[in-house]
C-alpha positions as CSV (number, residue, x, y, z in Angstrom):
1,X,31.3,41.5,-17.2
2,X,28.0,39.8,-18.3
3,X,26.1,39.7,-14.7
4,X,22.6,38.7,-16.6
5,X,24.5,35.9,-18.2
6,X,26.3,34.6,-15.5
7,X,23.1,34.6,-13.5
8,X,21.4,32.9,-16.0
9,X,24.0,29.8,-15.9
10,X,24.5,29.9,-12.6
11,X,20.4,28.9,-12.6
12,X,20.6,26.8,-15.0
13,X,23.6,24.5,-12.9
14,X,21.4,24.8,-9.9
15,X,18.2,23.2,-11.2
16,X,20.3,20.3,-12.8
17,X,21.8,19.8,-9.5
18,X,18.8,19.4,-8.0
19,X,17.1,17.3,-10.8
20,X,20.0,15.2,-10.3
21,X,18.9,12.5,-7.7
22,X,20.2,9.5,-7.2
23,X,18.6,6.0,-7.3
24,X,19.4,2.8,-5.5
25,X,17.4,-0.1,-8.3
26,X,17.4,-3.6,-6.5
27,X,16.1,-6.4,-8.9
28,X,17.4,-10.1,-9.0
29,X,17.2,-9.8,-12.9
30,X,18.7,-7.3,-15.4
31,X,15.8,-5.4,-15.7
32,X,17.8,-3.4,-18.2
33,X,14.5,-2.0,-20.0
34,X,13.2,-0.5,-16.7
35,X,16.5,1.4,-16.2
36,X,17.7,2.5,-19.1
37,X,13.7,4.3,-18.6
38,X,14.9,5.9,-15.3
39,X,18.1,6.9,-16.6
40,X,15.9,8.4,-19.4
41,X,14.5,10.8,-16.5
42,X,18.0,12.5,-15.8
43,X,18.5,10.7,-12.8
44,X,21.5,9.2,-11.6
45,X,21.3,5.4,-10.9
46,X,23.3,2.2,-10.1
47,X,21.6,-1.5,-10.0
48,X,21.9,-3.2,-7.0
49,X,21.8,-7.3,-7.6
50,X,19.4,-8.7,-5.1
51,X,20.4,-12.2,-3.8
52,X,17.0,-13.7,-3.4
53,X,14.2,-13.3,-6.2
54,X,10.4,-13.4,-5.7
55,X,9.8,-17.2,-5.8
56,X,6.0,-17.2,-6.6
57,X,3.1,-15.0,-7.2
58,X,2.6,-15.1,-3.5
59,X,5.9,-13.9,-2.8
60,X,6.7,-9.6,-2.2
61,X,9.2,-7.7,-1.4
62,X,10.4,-7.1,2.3
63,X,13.1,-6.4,4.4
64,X,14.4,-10.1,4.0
65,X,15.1,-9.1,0.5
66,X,16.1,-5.5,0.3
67,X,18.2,-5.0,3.8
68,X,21.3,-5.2,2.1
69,X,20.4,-2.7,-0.7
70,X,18.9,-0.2,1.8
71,X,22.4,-0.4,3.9
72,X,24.1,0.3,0.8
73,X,21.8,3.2,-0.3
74,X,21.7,4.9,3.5
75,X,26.1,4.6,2.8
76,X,26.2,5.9,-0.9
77,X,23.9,9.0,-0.5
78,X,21.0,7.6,-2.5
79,X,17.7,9.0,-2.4
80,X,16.0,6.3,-2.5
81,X,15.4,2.8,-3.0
82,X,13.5,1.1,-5.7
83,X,13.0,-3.0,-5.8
84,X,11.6,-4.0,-9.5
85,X,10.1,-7.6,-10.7
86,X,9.0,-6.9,-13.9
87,X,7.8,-10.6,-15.2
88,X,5.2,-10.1,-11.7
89,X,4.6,-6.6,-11.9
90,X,5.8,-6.3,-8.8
91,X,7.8,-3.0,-7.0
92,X,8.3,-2.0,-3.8
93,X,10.1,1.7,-2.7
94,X,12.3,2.6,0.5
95,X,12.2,6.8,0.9
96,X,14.0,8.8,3.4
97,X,11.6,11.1,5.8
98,X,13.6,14.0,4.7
99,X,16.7,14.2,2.6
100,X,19.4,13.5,5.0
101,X,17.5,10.8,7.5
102,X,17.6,7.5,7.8
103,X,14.8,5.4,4.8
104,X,11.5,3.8,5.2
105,X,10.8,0.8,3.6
106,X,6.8,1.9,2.4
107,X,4.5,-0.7,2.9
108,X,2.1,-2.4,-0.2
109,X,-0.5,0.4,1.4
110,X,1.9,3.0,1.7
111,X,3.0,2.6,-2.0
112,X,-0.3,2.4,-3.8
113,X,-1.8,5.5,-2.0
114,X,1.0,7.5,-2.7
115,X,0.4,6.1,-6.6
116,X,-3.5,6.6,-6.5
117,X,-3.2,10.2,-5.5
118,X,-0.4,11.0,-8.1
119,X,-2.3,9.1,-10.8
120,X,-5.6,11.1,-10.2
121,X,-3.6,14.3,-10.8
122,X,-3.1,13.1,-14.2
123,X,-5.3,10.3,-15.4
124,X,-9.0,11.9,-15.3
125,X,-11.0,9.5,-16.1
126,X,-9.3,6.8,-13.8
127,X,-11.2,4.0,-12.0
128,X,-9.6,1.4,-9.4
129,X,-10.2,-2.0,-8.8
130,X,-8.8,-3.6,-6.0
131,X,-8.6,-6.7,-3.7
132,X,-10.6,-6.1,0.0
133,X,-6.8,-6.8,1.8
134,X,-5.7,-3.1,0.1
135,X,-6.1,-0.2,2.0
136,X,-9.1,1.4,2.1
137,X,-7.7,5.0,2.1
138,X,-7.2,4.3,-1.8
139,X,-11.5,4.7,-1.3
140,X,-11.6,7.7,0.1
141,X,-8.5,9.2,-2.2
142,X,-11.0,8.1,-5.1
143,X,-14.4,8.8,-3.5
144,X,-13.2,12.6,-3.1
145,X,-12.3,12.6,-7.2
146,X,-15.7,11.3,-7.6
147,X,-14.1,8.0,-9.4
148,X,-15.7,4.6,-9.2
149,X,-13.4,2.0,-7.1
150,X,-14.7,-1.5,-7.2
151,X,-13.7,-3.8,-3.9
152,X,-13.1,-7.2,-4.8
153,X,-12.6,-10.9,-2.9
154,X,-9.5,-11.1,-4.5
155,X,-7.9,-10.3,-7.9
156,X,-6.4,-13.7,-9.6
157,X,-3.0,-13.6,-10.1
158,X,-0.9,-13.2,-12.1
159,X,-2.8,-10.3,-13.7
160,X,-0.5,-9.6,-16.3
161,X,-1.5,-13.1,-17.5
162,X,-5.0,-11.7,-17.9
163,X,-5.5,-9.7,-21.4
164,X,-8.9,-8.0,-20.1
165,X,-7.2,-6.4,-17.0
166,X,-4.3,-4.9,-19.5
167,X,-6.6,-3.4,-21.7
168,X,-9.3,-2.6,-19.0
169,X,-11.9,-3.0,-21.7
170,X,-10.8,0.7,-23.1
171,X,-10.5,1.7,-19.9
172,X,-8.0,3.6,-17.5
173,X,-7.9,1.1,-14.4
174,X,-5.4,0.7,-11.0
175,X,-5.4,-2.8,-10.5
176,X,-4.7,-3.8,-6.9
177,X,-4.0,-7.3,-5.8
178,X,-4.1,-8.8,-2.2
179,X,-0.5,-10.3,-4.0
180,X,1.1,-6.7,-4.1
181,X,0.8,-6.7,-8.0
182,X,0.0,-3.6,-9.5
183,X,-1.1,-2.6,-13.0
184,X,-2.5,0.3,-14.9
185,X,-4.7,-0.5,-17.9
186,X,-3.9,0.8,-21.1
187,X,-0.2,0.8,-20.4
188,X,2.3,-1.3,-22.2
189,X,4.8,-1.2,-20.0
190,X,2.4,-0.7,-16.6
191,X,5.2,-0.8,-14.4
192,X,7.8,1.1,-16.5
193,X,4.9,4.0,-16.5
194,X,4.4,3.8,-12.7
195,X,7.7,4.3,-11.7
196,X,7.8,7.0,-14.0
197,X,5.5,8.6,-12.6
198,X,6.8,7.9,-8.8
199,X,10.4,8.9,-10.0
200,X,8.6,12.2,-11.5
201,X,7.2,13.2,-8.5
202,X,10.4,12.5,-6.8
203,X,12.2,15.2,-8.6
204,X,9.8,17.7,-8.1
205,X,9.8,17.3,-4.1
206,X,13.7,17.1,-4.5
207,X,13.5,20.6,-5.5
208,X,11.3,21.6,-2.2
209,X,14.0,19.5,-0.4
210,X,11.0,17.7,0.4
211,X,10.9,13.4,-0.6
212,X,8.3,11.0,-1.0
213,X,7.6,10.4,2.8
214,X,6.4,14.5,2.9
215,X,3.7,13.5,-0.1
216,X,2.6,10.3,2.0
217,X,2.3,12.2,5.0
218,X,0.2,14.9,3.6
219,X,-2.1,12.4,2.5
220,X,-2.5,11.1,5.9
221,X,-3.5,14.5,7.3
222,X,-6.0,14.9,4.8
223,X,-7.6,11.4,4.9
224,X,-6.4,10.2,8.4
225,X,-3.9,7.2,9.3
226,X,-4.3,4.0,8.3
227,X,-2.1,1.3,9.4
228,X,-2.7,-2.2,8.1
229,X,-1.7,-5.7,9.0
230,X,-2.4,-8.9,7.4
231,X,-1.8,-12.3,9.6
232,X,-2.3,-15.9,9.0
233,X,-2.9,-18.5,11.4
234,X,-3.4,-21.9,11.3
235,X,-6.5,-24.0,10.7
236,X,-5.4,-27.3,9.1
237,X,-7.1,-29.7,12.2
238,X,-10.6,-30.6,12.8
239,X,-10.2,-28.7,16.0
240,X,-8.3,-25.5,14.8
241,X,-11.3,-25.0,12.0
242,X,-13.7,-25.6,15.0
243,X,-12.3,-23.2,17.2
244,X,-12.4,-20.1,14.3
245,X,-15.3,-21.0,12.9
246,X,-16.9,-20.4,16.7
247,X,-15.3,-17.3,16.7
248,X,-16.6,-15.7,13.1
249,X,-20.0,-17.4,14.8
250,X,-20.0,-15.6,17.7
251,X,-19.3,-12.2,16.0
252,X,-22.1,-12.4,13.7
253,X,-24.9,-14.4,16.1
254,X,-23.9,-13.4,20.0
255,X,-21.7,-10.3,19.3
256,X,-20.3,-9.3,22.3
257,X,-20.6,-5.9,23.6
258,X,-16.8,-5.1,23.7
259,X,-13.6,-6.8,22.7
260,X,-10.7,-5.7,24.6
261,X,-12.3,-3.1,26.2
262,X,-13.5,-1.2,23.0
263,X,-17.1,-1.4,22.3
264,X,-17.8,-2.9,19.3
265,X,-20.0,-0.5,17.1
266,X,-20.8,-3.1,14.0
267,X,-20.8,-5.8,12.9
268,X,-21.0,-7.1,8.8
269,X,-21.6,-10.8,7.6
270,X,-19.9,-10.3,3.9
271,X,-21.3,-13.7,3.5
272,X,-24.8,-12.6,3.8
273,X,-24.4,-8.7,2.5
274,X,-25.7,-6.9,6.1
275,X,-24.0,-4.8,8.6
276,X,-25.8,-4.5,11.9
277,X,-25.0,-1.4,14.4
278,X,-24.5,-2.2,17.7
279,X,-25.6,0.7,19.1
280,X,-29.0,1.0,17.0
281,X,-29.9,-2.3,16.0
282,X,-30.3,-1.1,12.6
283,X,-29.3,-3.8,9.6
284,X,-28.6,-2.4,6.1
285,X,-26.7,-4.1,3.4
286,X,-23.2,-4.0,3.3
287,X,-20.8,-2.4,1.0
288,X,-18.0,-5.2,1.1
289,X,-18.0,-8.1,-1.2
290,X,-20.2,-11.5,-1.0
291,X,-17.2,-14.1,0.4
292,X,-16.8,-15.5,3.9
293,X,-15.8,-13.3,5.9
294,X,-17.0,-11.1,8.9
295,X,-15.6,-7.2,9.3
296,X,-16.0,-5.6,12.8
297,X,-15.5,-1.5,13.4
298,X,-14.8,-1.0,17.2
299,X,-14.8,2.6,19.0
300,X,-11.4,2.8,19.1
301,X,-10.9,3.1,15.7
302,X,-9.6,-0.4,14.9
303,X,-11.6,-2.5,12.6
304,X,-10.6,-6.1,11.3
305,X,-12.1,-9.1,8.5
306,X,-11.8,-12.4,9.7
307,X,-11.7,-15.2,7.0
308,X,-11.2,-18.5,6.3
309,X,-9.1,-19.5,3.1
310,X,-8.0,-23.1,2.8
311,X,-6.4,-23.8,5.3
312,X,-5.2,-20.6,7.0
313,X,-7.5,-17.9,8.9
314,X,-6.9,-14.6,7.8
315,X,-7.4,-11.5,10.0
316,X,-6.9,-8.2,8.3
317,X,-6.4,-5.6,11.2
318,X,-6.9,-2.0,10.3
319,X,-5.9,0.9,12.9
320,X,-7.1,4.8,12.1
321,X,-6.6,8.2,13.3
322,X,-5.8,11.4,13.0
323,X,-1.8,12.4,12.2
324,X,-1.5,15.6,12.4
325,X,2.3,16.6,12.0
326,X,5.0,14.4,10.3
327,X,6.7,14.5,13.2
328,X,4.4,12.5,14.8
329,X,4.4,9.6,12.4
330,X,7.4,7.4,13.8
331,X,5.6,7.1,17.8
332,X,1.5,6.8,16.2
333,X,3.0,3.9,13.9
334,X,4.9,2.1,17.2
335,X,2.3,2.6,19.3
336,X,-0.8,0.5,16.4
337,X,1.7,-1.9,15.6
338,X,2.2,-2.7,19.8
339,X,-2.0,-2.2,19.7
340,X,-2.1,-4.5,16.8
341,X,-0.2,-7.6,18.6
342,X,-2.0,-7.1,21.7
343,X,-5.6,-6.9,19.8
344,X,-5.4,-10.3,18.2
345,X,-4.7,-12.4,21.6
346,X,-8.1,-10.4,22.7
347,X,-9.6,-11.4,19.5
348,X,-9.3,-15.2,19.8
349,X,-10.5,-15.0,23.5
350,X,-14.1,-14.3,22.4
């Protein structure tokens, strides 16, 4: 009996067993170049035909959209979920927290931290430029590389209708819109690459019996917890645009001394480039972009940018912390978004 041989294909089975995993692609289109690509991988996958498209470059995917395909997935034993617009370079990606539990739809910020830190492992010479409404643990993933990240206002959509951002002037960029776009210069097929290299790193936690969620995770506890929201509110009436614009007034020229019951520890007018401390008095320039906006850091480690654009206000809330264990993940991420909700009837009581 040949033992050494039978070991040998006995090995062999197992790692394509484990290679093997099995994707869930939602798309409203064929998308037929994106997965014959995937299939290209050795992975298993079946297309899932999405009901409702993305209308308009505003438009990204959520749980309105993908429900139905994550139902199906959790029932068929995929491993995860992948939603594809190609024509807006658009994707968003639904993991499970280990192999067998239930998935996680990843959020914009979620997905383009995981991508920044996998791209950095490959992509030396990598820079990132990306709108002020992206999280800003992309800047510290970078920051420690000792690559350049540029914060920006906004980045114009679409931007594969932009022929400087795909060829990044020679350059390797991450692109990062406030419209969940994403594109990596150089790349002819950006998005095609990205989930290449998503899909990649997929297998290779597969093998750990680990998944995505455990990569995201270990970024956390090496940067900290972010959790981000972006809301809207009204401000079409003469008294609506009165009413915030006394509020982004009263940051900058009477700030109080605590919103909420957190003292407020800075404050920066992005409209005039300085950030003035609270506690010393000190004002240097800022490191945010020139627009209209004003960004607050309180002590208990929430932060938000208040703007006006057209006519909507924006507030972009921002808590962080430590997260220590994975285990912890599910209760920290209840308990900001129950802070977040509260926060923002605080904030328009100044």
């Amino acid at each position: 009996m040949d033992t050494d041989n039978q070991t040998t294909t006995i090995e062999a089975e197992e790692i394509e067993t484990i290679k093997n995993i099995k994707i869930l692609i939602a798309c409203s289109s064929a998308e037929e170049d994106s997965i014959n690509k995937i299939l290209s991988l050795g992975i298993e996958a079946e297309r899932f035909a999405l009901s409702e498209s993305l209308q308009n470059p505003q438009d990204a995917f959520s749980m309105k959209h993908l429900k139905a395909a994550i139902d199906y997935a959790q029932e068929g034993g995929f491993d995860s979920v992948l939603a594809i617009d190609s024509k807006q370079n658009k994707m968003a990606l639904a993991v499970r927290k280990s192999p067998k539990d239930a998935f996680v739809l990843l959020s914009f910020h979620q997905l383009s931290t995981l991508l920044s830190a996998l791209l950095l492992e490959d992509h030396k010479n990598l820079s990132c430029e990306k709108s002020i409404f992206i999280t800003e643990t992309i800047n510290k993933i970078f920051e420690r590389a000792e690559k350049q990240v540029k914060t920006l206002p906004e980045l114009v959509s679409p931007l594969s209708d932009n022929p400087n951002l795909q060829s990044g002037g020679g350059e390797e960029v991450l692109y990062l819109s406030d419209n969940q776009e994403i594109l990596l210069s150089g790349q002819e097929n950006s998005l095609d690459y990205l989930i290449g290299r998503l899909l990649s790193a997929e297998i290779e936690l597969h093998a750990a019996k680990k998944t995505l969620f455990d990569k995201l995770m270990e970024i956390y506890q090496s940067y900290g917890f972010r959790k981000e929201k972006l809301m809207t509110g009204d401000m079409s009436t003469a008294s609506q645009k009165k009413f915030f614009a006394k509020i982004m007034d009263t940051l900058k020229k009477k700030t109080p001394e605590m919103i909420g019951g957190s003292a407020i520890l800075s404050v920066t007018d992005m409209a005039k480039g300085t950030s003035k401390s609270k506690i010393s008095g000190r004002v240097t320039p800022s490191e945010y972009p020139e627009m209209n906006a004003v960004k607050v850091f309180l002590s208990n480690g929430v932060s938000f940018i208040i703007t006006p654009i057209g006519e909507k206000i924006i507030y972009f809330l921002v808590i962080e912390g430590p997260l220590s264990k994975k285990e912890e993940y599910a209760k920290v991420n209840a308990a900001y978004d129950a802070r977040m909700v509260k926060f923002i009837g605080e904030l328009n009581r100044v």
